[in-house]
N, C-alpha and C positions, 0 to 999 in steps of 0.2 A: 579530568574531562567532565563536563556538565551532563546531565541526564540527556539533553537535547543534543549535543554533540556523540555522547553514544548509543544512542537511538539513530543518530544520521550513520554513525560508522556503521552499524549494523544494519543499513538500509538499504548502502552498497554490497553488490551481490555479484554475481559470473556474469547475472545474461543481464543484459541493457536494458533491455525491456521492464526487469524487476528494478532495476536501479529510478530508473525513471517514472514507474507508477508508484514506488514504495517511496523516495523523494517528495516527488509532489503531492502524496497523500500527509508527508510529517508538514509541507507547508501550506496545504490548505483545507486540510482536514482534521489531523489527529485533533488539534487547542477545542474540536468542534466533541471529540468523544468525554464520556463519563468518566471519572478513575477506576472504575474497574474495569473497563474500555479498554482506555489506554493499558492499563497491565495486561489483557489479552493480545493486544496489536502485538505486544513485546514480547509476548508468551509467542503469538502467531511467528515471530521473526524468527524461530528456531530452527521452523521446517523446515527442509529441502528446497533448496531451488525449485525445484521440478514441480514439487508439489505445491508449493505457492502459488506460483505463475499459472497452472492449472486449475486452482481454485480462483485465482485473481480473475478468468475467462470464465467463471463460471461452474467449473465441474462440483461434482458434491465435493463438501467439505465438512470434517466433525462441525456440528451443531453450536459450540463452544465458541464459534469464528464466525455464526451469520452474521451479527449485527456490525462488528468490525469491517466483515468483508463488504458487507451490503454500503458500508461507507467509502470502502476503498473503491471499489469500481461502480460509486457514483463520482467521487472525485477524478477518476480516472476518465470517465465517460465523458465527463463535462471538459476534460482538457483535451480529447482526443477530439470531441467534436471543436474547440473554439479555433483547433489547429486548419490552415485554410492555404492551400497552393497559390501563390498569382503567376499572370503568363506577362512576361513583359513584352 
């Protein structure tokens, strides 16, 4: 398996919500991090559930993860907003 293929398997998680912000940060975010970036993102992927998804929304998180996270829930942000209801 390719570094990007287990970096995707590892990206699928319990709750949806993580599957789906951690997803679409490896496709349109991580190629934008440094390589020692990306080794923290990979490092960050260890955590708990619980505690990801909590830091993904914001909560404090060790200091070792701001700049990663601060890219994860900008690419997050940017896909939640472009997402748009129509009424037919």
């Amino acid at each position: 398996m390719s570094v990007d293929g287990r970096l995707r398997w590892r990206c699928r998680r319990g709750l949806l919500e993580l599957d789906l912000a951690l997803l679409g940060f490896l496709e349109d975010g991580y190629e934008r991090l440094t390589g020692p970036e990306q080794a923290r993102f990979s490092e960050l992927l260890c955590a708990a559930d619980a505690d990801l998804w909590q830091w993904i929304q914001g909560a404090p998180a060790p200091i070792r993860y701001k700049k990663v996270l601060c890219a994860l829930r900008n690419v997050a942000h940017t896909d939640h907003h472009e997402e748009t209801i129509t009424h037919d």
